[in-house]
C-alpha positions, 0 to 999 in steps of 0.5 A: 757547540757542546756537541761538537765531534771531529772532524770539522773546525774548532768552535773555540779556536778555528783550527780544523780537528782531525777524525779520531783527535779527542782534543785541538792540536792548537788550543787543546779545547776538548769534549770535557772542556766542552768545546765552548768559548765561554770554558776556554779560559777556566782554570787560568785565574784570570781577573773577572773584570773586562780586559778593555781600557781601564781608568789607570791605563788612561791616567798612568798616559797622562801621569808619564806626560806629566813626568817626562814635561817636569823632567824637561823643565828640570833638564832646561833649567839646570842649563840655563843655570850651568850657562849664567854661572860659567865665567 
């Protein structure tokens, strides 16, 4: 893939690479770059971890659960407590 020279389709993005283009219209990958996946995303800072489903994803899920069942105890409970102190 680092030997790449237009024409043909992008090894990063897909997208087809006119002759005489020293870089992709679409992703802007190019022969410094290396035409390679794995620099696609050099420079941008991102985190070293993967960008599955992490542990605080699931458990920020459940924390909202249990946030929004104590809000509704709460809200049926103030209810019942307006109607047997009505006259």
């Amino acid at each position: 893939m680092e030997n790449f020279v237009p024409p043909g389709d992008c090894p990063v993005c897909g997208e087809h690479v006119e002759e005489g283009f020293a870089s992709c219209q679409t992703c802007g990958s190019c022969l410094q770059s290396g035409w390679s996946v794995v620099t696609a995303y050099d420079g941008l800072d991102l985190p070293a971890e993967s960008f599955g489903e992490s542990e605080d994803t699931a458990t920020k899920g459940k924390s909202t659960t249990k946030r929004l069942v104590l809000a509704a105890a709460l809200l049926i409970g103030v209810v019942i407590l307006f109607v047997l102190t009505k006259p």
